[in-house]
N, CA, C and O atoms as a DFTB+ gen file, in Angstrom:
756 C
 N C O
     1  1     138.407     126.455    -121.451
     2  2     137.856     126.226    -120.126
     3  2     137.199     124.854    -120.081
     4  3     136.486     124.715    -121.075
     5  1     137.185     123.839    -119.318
     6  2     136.516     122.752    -118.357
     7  2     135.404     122.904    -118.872
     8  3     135.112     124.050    -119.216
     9  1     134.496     121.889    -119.078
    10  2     133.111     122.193    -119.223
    11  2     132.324     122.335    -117.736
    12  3     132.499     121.543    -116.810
    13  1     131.526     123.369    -117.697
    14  2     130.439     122.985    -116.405
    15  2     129.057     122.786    -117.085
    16  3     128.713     123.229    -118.180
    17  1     128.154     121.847    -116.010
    18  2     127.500     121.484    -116.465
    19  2     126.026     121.756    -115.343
    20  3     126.357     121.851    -114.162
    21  1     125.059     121.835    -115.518
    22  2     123.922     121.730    -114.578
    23  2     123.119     120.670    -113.827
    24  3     122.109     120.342    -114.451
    25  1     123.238     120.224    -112.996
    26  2     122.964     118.735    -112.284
    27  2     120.954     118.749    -112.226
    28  3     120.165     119.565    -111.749
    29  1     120.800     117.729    -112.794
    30  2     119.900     117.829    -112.852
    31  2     118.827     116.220    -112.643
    32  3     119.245     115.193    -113.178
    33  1     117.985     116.198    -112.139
    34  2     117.563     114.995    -111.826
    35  2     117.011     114.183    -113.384
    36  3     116.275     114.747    -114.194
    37  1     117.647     112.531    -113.581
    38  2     117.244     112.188    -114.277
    39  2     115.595     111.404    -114.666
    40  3     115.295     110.210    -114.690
    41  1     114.792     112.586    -114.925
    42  2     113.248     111.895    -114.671
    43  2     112.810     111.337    -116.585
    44  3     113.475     111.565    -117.596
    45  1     111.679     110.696    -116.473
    46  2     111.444     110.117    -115.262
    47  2     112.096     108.538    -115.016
    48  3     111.591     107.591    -114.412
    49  1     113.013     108.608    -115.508
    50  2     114.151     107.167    -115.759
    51  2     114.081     106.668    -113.893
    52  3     114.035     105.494    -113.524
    53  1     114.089     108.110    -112.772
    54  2     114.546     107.360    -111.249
    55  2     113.688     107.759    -110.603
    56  3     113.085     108.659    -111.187
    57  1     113.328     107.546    -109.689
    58  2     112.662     108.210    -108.564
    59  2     112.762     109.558    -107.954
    60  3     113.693     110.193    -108.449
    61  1     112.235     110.073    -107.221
    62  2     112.475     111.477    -106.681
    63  2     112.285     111.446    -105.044
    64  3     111.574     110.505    -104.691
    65  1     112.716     112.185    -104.088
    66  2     112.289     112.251    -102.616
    67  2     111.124     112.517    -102.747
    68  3     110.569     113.184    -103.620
    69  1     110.537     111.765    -101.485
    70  2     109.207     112.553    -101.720
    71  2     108.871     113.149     -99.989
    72  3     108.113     112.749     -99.106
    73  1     109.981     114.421    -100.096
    74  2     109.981     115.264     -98.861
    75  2     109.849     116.940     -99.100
    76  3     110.585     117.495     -99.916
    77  1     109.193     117.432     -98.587
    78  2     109.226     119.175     -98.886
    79  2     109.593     119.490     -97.929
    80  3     109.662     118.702     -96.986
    81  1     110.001     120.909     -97.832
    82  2     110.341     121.868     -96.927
    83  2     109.197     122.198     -95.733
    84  3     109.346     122.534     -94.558
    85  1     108.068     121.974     -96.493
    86  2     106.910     121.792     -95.013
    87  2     107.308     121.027     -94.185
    88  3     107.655     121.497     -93.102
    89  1     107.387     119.649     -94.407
    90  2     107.633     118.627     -93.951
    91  2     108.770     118.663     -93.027
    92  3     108.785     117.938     -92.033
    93  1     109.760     119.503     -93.316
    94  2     110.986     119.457     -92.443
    95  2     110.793     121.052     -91.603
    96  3     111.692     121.522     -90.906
    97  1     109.328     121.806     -91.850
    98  2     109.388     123.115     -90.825
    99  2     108.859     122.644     -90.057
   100  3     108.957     123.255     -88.993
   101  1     107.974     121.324     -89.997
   102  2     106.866     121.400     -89.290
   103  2     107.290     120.501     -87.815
   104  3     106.535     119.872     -87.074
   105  1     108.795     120.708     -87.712
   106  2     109.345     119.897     -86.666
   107  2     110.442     120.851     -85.892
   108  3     111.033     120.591     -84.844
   109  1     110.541     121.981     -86.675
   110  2     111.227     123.258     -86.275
   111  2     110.910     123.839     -84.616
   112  3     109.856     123.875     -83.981
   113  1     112.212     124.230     -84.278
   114  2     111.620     124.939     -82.837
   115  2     110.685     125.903     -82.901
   116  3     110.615     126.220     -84.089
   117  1     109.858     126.602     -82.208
   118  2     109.034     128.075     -82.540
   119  2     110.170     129.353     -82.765
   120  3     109.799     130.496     -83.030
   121  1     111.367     129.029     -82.640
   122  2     112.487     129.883     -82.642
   123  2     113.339     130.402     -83.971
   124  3     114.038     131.379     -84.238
   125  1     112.688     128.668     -84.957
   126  2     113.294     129.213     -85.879
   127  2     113.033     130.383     -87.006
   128  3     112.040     131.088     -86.823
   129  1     113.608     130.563     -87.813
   130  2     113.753     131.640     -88.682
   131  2     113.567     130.697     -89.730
   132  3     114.468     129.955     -90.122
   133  1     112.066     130.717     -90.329
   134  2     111.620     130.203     -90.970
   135  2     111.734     130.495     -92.874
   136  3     111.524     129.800     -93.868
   137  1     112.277     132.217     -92.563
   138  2     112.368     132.604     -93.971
   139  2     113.861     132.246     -94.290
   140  3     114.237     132.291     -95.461
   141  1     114.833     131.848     -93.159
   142  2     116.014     131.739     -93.624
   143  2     116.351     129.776     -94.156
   144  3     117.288     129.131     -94.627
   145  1     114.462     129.426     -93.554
   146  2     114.473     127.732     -93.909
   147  2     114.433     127.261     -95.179
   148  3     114.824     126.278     -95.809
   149  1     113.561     128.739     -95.440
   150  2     112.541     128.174     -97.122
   151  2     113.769     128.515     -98.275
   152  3     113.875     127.923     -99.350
   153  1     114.729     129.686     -97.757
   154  2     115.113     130.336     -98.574
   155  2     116.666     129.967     -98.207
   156  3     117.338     130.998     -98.211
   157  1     117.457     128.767     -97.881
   158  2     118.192     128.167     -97.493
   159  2     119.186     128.088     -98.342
   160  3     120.138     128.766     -97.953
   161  1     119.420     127.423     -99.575
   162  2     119.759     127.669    -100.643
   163  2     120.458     129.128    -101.113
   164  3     121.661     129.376    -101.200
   165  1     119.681     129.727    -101.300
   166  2     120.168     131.174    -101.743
   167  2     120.531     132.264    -100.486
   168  3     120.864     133.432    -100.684
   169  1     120.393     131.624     -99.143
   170  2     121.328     132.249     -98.434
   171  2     122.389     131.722     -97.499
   172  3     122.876     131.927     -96.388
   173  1     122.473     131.008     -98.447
   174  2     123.401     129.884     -97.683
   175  2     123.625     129.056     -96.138
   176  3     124.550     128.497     -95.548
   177  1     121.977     129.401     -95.872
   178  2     121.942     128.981     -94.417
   179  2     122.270     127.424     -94.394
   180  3     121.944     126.570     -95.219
   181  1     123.087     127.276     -93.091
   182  2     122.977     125.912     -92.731
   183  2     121.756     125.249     -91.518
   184  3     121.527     125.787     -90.435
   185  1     121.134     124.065     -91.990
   186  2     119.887     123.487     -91.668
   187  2     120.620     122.350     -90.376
   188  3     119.926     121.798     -89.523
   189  1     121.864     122.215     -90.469
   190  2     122.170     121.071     -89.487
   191  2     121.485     121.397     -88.071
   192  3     120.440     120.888     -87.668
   193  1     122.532     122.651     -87.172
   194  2     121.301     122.690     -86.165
   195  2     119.826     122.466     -85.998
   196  3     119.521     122.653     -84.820
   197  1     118.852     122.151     -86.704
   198  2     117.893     122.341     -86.988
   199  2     117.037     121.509     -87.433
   200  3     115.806     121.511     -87.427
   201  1     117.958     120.651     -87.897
   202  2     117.778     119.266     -88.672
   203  2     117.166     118.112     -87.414
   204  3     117.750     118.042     -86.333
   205  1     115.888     117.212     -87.730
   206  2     115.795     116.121     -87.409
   207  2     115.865     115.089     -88.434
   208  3     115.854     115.224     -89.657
   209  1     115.936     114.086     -87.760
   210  2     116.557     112.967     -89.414
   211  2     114.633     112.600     -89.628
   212  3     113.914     112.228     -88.700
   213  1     114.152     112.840     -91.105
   214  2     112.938     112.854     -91.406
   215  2     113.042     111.409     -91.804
   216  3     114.041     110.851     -92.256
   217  1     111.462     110.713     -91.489
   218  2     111.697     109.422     -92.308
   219  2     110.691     109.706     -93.779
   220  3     109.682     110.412     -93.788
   221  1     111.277     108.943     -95.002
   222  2     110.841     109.404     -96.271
   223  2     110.783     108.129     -97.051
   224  3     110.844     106.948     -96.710
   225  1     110.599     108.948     -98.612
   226  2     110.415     107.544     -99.330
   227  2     111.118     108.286    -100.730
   228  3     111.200     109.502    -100.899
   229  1     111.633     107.151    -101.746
   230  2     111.263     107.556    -102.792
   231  2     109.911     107.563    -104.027
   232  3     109.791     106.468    -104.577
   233  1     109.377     108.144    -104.282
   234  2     108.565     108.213    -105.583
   235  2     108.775     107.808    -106.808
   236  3     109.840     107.351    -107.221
   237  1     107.535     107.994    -107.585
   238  2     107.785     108.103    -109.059
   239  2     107.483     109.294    -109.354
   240  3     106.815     110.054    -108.653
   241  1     107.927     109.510    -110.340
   242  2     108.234     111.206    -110.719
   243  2     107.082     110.741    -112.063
   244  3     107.058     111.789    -112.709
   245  1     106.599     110.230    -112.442
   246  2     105.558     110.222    -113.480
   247  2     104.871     108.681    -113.509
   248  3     104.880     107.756    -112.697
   249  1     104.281     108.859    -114.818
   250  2     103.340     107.282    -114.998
   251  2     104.478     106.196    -114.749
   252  3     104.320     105.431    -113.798
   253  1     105.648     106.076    -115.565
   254  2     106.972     105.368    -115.585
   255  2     107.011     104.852    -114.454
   256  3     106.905     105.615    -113.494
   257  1     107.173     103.408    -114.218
   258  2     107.742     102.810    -113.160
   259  2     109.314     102.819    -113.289
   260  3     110.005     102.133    -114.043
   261  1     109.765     103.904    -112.232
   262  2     110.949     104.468    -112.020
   263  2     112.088     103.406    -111.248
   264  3     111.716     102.314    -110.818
   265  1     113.339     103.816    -111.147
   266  2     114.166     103.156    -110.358
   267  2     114.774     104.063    -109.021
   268  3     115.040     105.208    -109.386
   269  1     114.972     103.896    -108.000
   270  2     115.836     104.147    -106.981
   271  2     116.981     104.924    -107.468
   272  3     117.515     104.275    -108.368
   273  1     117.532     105.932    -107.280
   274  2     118.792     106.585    -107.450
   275  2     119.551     106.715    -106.776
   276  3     119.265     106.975    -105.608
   277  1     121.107     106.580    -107.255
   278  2     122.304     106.510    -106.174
   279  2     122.335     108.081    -105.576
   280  3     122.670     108.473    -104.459
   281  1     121.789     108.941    -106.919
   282  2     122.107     110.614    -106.631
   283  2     120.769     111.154    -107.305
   284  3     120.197     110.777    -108.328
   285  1     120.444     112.210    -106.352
   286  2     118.639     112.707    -107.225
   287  2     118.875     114.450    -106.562
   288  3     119.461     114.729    -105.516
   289  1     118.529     114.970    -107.078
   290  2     118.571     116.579    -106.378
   291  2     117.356     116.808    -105.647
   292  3     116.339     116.127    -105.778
   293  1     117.502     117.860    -104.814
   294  2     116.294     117.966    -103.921
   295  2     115.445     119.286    -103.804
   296  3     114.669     119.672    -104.678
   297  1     115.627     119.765    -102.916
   298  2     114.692     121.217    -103.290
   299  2     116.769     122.569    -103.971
   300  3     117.965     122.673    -103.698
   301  1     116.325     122.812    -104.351
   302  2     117.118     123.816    -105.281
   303  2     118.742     123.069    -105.413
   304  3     118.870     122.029    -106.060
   305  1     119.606     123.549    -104.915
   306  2     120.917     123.396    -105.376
   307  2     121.280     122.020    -104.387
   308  3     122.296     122.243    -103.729
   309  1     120.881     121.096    -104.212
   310  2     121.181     119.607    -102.786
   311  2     121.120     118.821    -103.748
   312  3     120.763     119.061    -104.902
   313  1     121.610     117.477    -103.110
   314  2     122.095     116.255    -103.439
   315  2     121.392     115.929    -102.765
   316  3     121.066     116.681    -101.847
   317  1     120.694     114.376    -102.921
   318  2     120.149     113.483    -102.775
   319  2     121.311     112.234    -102.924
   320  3     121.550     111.707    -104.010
   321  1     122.025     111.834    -101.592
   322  2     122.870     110.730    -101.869
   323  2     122.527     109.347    -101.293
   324  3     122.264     109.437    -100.094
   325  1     122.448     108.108    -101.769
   326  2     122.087     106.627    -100.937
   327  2     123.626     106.782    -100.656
   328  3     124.533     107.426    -101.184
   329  1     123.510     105.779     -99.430
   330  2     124.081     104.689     -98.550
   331  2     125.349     104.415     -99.637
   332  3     126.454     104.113     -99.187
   333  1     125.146     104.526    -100.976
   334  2     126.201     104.062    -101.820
   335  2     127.174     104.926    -102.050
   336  3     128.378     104.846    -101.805
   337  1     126.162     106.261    -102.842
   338  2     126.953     107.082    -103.147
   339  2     127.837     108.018    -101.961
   340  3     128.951     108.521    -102.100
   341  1     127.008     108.055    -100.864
   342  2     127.672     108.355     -99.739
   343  2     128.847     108.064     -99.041
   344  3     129.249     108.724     -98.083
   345  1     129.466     106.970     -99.566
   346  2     130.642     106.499     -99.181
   347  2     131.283     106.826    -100.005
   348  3     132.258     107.451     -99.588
   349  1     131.232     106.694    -101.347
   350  2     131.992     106.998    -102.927
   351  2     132.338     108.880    -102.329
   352  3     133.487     109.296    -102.481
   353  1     131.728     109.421    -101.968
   354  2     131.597     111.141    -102.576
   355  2     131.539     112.017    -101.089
   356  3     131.628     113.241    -101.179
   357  1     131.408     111.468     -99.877
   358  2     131.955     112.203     -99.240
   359  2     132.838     112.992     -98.844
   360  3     132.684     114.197     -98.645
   361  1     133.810     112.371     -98.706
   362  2     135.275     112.681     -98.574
   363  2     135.571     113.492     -99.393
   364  3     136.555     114.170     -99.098
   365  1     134.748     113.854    -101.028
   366  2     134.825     114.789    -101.691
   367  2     134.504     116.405    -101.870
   368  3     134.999     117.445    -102.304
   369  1     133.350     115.884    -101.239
   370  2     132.124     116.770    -100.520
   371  2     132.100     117.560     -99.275
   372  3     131.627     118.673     -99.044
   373  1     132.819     116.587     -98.418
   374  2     132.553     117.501     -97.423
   375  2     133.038     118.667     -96.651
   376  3     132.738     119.190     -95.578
   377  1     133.918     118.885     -97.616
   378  2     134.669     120.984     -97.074
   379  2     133.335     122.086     -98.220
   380  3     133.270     123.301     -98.402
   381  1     132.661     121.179     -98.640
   382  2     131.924     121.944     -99.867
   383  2     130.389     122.366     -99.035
   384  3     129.696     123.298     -99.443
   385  1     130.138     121.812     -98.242
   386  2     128.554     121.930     -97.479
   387  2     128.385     120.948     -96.720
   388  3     129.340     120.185     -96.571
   389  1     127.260     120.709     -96.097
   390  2     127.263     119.433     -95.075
   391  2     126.131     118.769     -95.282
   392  3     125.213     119.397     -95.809
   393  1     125.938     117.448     -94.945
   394  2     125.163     116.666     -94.857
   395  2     124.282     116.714     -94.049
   396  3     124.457     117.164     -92.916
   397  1     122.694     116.066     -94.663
   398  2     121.683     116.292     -93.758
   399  2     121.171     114.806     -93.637
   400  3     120.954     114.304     -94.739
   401  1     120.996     114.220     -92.868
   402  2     120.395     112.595     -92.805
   403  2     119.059     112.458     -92.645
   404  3     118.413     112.802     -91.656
   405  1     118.465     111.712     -94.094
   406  2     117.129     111.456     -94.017
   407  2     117.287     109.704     -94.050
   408  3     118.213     109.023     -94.490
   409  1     115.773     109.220     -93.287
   410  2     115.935     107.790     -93.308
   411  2     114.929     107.306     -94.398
   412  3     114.015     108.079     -94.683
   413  1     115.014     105.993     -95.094
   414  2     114.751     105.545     -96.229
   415  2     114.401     103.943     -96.225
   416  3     115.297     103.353     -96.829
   417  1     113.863     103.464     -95.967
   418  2     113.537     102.157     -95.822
   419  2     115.127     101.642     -95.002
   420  3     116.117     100.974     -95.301
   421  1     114.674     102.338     -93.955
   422  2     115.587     102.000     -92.671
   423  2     116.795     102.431     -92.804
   424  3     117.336     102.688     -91.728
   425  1     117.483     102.623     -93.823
   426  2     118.753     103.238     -94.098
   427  2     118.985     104.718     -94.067
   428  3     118.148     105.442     -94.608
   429  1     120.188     105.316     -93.407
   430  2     120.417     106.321     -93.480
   431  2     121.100     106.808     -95.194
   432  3     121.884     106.035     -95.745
   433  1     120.684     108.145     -95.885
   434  2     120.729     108.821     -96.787
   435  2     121.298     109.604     -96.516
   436  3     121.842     109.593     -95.412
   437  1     121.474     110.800     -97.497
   438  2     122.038     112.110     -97.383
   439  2     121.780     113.395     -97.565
   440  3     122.917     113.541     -98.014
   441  1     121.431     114.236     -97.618
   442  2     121.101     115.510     -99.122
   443  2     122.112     116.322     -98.297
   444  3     122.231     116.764     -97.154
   445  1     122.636     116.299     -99.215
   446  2     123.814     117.530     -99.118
   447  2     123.667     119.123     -99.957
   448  3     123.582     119.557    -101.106
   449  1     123.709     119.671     -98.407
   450  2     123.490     121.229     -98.926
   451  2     124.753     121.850     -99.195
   452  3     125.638     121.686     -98.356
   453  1     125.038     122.664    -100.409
   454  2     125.956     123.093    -101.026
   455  2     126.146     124.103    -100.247
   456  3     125.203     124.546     -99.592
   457  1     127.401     124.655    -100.173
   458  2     127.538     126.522     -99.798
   459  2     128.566     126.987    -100.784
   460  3     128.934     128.156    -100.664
   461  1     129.009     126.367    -101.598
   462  2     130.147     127.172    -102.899
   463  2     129.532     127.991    -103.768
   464  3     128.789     127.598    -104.667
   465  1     129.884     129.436    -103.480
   466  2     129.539     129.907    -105.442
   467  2     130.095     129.931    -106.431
   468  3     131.318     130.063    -106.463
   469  1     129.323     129.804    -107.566
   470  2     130.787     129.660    -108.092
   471  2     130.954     131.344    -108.810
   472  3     130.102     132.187    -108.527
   473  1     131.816     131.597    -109.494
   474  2     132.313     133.246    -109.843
   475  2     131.379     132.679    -111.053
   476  3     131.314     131.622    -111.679
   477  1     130.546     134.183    -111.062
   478  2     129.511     134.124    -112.700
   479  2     130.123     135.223    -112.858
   480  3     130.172     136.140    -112.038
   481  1     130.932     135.163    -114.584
   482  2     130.634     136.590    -115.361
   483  2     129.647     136.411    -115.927
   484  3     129.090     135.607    -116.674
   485  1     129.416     138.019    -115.055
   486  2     128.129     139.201    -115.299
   487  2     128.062     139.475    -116.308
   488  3     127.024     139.213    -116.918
   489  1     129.125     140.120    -116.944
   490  2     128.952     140.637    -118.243
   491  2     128.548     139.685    -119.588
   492  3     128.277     139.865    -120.776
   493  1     128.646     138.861    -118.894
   494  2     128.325     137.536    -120.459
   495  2     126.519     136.796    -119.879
   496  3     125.782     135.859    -120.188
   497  1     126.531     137.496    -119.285
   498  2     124.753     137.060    -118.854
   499  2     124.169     137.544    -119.023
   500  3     124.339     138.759    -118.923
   501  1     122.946     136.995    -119.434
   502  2     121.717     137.841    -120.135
   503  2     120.233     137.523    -119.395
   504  3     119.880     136.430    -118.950
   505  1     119.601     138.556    -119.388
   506  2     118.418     138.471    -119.001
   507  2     117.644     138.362    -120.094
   508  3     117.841     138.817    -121.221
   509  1     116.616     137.631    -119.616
   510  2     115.232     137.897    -120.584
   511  2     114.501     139.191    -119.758
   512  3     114.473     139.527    -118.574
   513  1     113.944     139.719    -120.974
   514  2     113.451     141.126    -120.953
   515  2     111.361     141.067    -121.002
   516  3     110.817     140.829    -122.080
   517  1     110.633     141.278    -119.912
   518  2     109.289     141.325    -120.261
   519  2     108.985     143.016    -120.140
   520  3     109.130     143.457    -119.000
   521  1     108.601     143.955    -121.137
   522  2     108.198     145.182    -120.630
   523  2     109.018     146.250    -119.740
   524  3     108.596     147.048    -118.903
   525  1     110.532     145.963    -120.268
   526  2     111.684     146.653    -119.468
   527  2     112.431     146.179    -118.425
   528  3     113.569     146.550    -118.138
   529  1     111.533     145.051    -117.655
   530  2     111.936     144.619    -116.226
   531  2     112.847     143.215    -117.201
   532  3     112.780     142.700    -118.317
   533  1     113.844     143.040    -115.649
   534  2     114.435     141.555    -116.216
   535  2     113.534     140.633    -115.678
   536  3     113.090     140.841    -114.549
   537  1     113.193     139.633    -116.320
   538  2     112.511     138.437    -115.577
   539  2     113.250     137.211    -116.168
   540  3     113.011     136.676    -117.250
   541  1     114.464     136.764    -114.999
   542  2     115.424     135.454    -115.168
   543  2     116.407     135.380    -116.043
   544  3     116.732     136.249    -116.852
   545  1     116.868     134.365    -115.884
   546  2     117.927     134.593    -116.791
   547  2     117.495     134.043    -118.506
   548  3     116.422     133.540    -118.839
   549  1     118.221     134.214    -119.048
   550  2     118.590     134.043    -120.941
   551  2     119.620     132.631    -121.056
   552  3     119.380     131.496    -121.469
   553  1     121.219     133.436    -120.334
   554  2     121.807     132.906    -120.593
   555  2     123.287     133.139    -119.599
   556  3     123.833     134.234    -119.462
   557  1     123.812     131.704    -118.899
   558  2     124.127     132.253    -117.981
   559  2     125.885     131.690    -118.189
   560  3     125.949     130.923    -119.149
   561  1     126.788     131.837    -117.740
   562  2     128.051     131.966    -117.746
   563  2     129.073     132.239    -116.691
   564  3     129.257     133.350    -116.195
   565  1     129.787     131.047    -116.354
   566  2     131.082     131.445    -115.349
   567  2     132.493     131.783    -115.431
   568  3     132.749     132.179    -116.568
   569  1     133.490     131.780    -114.681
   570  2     134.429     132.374    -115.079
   571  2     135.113     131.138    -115.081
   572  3     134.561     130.130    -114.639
   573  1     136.218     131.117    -115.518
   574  2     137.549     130.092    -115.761
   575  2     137.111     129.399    -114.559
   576  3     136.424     128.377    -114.579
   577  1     137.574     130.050    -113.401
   578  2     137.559     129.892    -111.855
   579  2     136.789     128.590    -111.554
   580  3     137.131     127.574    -110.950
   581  1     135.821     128.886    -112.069
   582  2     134.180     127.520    -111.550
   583  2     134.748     126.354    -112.012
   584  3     134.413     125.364    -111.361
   585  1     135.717     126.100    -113.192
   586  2     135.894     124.862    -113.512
   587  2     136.639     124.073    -112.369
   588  3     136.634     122.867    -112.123
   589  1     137.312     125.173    -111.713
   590  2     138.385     124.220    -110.305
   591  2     137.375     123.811    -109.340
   592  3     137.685     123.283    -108.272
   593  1     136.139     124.050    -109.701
   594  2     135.510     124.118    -108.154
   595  2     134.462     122.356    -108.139
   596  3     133.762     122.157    -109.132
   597  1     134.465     121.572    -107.326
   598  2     133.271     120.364    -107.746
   599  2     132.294     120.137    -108.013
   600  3     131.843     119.381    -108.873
   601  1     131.463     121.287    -106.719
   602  2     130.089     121.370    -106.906
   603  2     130.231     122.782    -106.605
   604  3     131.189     123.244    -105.984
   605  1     128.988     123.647    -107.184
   606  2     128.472     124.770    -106.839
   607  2     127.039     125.570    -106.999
   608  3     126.101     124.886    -107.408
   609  1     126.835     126.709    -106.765
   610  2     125.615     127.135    -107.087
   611  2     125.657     128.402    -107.147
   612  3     126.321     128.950    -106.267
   613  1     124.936     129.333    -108.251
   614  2     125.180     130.794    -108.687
   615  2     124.495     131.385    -107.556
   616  3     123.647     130.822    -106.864
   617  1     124.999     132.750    -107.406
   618  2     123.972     133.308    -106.499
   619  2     122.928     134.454    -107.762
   620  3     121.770     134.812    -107.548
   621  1     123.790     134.831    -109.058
   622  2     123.163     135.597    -109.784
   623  2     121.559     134.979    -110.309
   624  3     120.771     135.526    -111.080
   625  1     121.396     133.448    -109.476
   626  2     120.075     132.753    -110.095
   627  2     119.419     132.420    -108.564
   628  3     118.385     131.754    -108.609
   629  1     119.931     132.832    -107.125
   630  2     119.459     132.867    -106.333
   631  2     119.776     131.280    -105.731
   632  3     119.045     130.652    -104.965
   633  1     120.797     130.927    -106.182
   634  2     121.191     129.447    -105.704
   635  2     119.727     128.148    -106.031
   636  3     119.030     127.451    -105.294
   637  1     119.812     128.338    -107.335
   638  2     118.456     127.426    -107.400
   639  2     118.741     125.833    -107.880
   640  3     118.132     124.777    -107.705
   641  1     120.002     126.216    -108.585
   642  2     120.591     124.764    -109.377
   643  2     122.030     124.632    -108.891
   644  3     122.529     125.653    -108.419
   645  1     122.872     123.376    -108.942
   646  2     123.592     122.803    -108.763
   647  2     124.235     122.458    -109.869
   648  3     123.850     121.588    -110.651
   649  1     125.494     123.294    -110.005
   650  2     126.309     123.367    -111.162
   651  2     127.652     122.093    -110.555
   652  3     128.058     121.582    -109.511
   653  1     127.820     122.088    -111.529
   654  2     129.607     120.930    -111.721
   655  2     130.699     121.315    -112.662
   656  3     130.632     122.047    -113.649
   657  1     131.537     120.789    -112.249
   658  2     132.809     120.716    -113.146
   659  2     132.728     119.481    -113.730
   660  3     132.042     118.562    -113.284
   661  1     133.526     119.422    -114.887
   662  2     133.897     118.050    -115.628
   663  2     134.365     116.948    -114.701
   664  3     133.978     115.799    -114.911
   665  1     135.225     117.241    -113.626
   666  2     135.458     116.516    -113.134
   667  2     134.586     115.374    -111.995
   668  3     134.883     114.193    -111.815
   669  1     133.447     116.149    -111.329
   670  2     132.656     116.122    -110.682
   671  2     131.658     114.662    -111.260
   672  3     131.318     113.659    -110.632
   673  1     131.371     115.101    -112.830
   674  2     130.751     113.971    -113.691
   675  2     131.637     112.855    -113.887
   676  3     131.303     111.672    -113.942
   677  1     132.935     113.391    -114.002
   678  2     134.220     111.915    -114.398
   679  2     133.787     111.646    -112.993
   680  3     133.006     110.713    -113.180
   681  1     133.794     111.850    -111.806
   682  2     134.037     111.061    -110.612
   683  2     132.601     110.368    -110.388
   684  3     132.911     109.211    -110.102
   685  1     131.187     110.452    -110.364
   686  2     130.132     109.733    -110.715
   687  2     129.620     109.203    -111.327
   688  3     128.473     108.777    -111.189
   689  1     130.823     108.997    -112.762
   690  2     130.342     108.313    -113.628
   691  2     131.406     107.015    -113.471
   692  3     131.050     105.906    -113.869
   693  1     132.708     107.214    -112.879
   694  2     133.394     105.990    -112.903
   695  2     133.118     105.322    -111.554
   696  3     133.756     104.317    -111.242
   697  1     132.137     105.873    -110.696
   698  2     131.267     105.000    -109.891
   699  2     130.157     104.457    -109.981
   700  3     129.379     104.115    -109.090
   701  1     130.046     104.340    -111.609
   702  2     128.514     104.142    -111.984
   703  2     127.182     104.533    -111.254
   704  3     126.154     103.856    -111.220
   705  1     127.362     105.549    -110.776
   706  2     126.033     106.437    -109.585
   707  2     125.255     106.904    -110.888
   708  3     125.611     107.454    -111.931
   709  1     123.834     106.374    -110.300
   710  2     123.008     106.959    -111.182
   711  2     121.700     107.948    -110.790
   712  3     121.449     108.150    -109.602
   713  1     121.135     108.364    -111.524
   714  2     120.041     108.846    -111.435
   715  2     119.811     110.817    -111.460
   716  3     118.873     111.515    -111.076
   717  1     121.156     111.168    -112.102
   718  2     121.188     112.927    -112.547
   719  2     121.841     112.137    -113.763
   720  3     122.356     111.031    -113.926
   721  1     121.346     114.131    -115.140
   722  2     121.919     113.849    -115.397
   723  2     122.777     115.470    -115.684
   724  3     122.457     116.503    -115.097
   725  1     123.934     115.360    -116.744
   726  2     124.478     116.057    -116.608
   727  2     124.185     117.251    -117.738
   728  3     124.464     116.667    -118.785
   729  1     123.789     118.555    -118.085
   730  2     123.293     119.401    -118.697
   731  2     124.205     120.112    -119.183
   732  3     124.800     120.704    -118.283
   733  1     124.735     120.410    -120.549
   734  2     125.453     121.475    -120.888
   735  2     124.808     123.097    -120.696
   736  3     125.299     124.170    -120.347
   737  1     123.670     122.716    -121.055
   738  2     122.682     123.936    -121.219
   739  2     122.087     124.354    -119.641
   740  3     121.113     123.972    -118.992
   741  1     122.961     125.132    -119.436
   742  2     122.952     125.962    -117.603
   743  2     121.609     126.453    -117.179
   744  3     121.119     126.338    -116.056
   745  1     121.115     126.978    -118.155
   746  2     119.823     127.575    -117.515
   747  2     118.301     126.668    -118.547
   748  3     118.347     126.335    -119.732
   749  1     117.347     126.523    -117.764
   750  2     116.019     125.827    -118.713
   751  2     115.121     126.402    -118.914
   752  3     114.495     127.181    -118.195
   753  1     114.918     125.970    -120.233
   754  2     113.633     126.782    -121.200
   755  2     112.733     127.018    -120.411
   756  3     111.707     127.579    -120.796
């Protein structure tokens, strides 16, 4: 099988958004469905209706004076794409989830919300065990299947991370896009 891998922001080498989910309720109609905002990700809601383009910044993610990233993840399983990578990876992207436009020292950005799952075998996953109950995962595992897929996100982890195929990394790495990196190890200590 393909390797998949876990997308993960490279800190503190780049910067990070520095936007929360407050930040984007607090412009919401009184109409919306606020638990389907927070919890977006793992139910695959789409935010476009809903969406105003926020203006933001990037950060430093620690003491490190950081760099700007072409690609940074955002709240659970999203992309964080510049102006760069956005042209490189759309066209790739976009039957996979849709784009949300945040502005950035005047430039339009991206974070792209995923909606793919990918197929987890169950049977090869493990929970960690506290006092009988499961609490998270151990160790987690997909099927053949996930390797065809570009981007995705488990639902057996509640859509929290942003998984890849091999290919996904060959295609951001021969665009030199920086700022994830790529994780063999699916789930973190």
């Amino acid at each position: 099988m393909n390797q998949i891998f876990a997308i993960r922001k490279d800190l503190p080498n780049y910067q990070v958004l520095d936007l929360g989910l407050t930040d984007i309720t607090r412009h919401l109609p009184d109409s919306a469905d606020l638990d389907s905002v927070f919890d977006f990700s793992e139910l695959n809601t789409s935010l476009a209706s809903l969406w105003n383009t926020p203006e933001t910044r990037y950060v430093n993610s620690g003491k490190k004076k950081a760099l700007q990233p072409d690609l940074s993840c955002w709240v659970d399983s999203t992309l964080v794409l510049s102006p760069k990578a956005y042209r490189f990876l759309k066209d790739s992207l976009v039957n996979l989830g849709e784009f949300l436009p945040v502005e950035i020292d005047g430039e339009l950005h991206y974070i792209f919300n995923c909606f793919v799952w990918g197929d987890v075998n169950e049977e090869a996953c493990e929970f960690n065990n506290e006092e009988g109950m499961e609490a998270g995962l151990k160790h987690l595992e997909f099927r053949s299947s996930a390797s065809n897929l570009l981007v995705f996100k488990a639902q057996i982890e509640c859509g929290l991370t942003l998984f890849c195929s091999q290919r996904f990394k060959d295609i951001v790495e021969s665009f030199e896009l920086v700022g994830l990196t790529f994780d063999e190890n699916l789930i973190v200590a």
